[in-house]
C-alpha positions in Angstrom: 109.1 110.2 89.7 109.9 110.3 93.3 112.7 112.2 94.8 114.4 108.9 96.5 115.3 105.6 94.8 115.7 103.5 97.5 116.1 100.1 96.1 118.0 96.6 96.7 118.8 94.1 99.9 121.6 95.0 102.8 122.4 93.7 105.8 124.4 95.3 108.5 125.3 94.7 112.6 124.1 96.6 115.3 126.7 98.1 117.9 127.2 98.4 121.3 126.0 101.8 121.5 122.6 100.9 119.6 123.6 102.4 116.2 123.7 101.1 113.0 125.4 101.9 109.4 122.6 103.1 106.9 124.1 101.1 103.6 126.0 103.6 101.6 123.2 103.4 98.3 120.8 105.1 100.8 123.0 106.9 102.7 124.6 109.0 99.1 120.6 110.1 99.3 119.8 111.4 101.9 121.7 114.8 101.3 120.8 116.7 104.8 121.4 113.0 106.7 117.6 113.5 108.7 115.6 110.9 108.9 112.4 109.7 110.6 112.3 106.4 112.0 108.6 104.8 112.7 107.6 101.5 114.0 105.8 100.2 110.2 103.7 96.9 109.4 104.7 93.3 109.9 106.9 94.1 112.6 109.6 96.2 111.1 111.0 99.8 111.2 110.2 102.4 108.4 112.9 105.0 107.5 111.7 107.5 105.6 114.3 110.7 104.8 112.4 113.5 106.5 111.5 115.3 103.5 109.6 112.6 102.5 108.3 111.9 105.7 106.7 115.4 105.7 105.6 114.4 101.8 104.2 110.9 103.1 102.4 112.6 106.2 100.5 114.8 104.0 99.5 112.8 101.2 99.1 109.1 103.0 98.2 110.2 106.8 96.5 113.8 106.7 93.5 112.3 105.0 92.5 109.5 107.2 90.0 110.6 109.7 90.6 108.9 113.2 87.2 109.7 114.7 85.3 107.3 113.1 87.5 104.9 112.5 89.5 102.2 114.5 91.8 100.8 111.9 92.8 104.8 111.0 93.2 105.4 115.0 95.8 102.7 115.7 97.5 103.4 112.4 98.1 106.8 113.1 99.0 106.4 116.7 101.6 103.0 115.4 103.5 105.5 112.8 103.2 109.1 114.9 103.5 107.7 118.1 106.8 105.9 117.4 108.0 108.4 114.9 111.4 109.5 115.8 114.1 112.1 114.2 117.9 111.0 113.9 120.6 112.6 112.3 123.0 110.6 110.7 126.3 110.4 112.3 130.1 111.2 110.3 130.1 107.2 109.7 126.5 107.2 108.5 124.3 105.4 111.4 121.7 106.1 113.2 121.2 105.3 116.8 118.0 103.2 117.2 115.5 104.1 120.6 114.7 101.0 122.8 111.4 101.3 121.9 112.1 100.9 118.1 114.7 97.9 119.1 112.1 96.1 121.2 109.1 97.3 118.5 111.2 95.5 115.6 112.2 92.6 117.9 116.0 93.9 116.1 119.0 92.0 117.6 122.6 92.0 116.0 121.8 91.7 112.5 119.7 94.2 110.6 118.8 93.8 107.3 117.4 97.2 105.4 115.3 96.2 102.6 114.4 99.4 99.3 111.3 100.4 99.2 111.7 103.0 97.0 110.5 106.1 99.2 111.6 104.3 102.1 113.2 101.8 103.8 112.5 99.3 105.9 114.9 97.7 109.1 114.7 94.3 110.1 115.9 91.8 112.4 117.3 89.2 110.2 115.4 86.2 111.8 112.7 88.0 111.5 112.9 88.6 107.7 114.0 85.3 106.8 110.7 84.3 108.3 108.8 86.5 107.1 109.7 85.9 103.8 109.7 81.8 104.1 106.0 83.0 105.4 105.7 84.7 101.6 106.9 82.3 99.7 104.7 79.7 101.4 101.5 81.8 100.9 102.9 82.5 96.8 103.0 78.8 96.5 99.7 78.0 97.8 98.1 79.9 95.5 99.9 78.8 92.4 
């Protein structure tokens, strides 16, 4: 069973400052409040806490050889290379990097969707798109 149960659909707003409220279902886990932010797959942000981070690194990433492979060269370089620690604040946010902000297109609206080890931050435009994109594609093949 994994250690984090991070499950469900939230949407919060981006301050001035760059930070933004982890929703309190995922904040109540992440006991030590350190995370790892990385730049993830269809444009959006993975947070992983940083115990599972470690956990994800050497199950998922150790094992993937990047001398012979392209595909395992720009995957590791996409999730190190943008991988970033945060500490959660006394009001439960995180301050997001330029780079992360201009990597996940995020504006004001950021919507954190469960992915059980993980979550994932995305602009809200973006996710409505990228789930019409979805449910166009799960229609199609019906």
């Amino acid at each position: 069973m994994p250690a984090f149960r991070f499950w469900g659909h939230f949407q919060h707003s981006l301050d001035s400052k760059n930070r933004v409220a982890i929703p309190a279902k995922f904040r109540q886990q992440i006991t030590d409040g350190k995370v790892v932010v990385t730049e993830y797959f269809e444009g959006c942000l993975a947070v992983y806490p940083a115990t599972e981070w470690e956990r994800f690194i050497k199950q998922e990433l150790s094992g993937m050889s990047s001398i012979d492979s392209r595909h395992n060269r720009d995957v590791r370089r996409m999730l190190y290379g943008s991988a970033d620690e945060s500490q959660l604040d006394k009001q439960g946010r995180i301050s997001l990097s330029a780079y992360h902000l201009d990597a996940a297109a995020i504006g004001k609206e950021v919507i954190f969707k469960g992915v059980n080890d993980w979550f994932e931050m995305w602009d809200r435009k973006k996710w409505e798109a990228h789930r019409a994109a979805y449910k166009k594609r799960e229609a199609e093949e019906e």
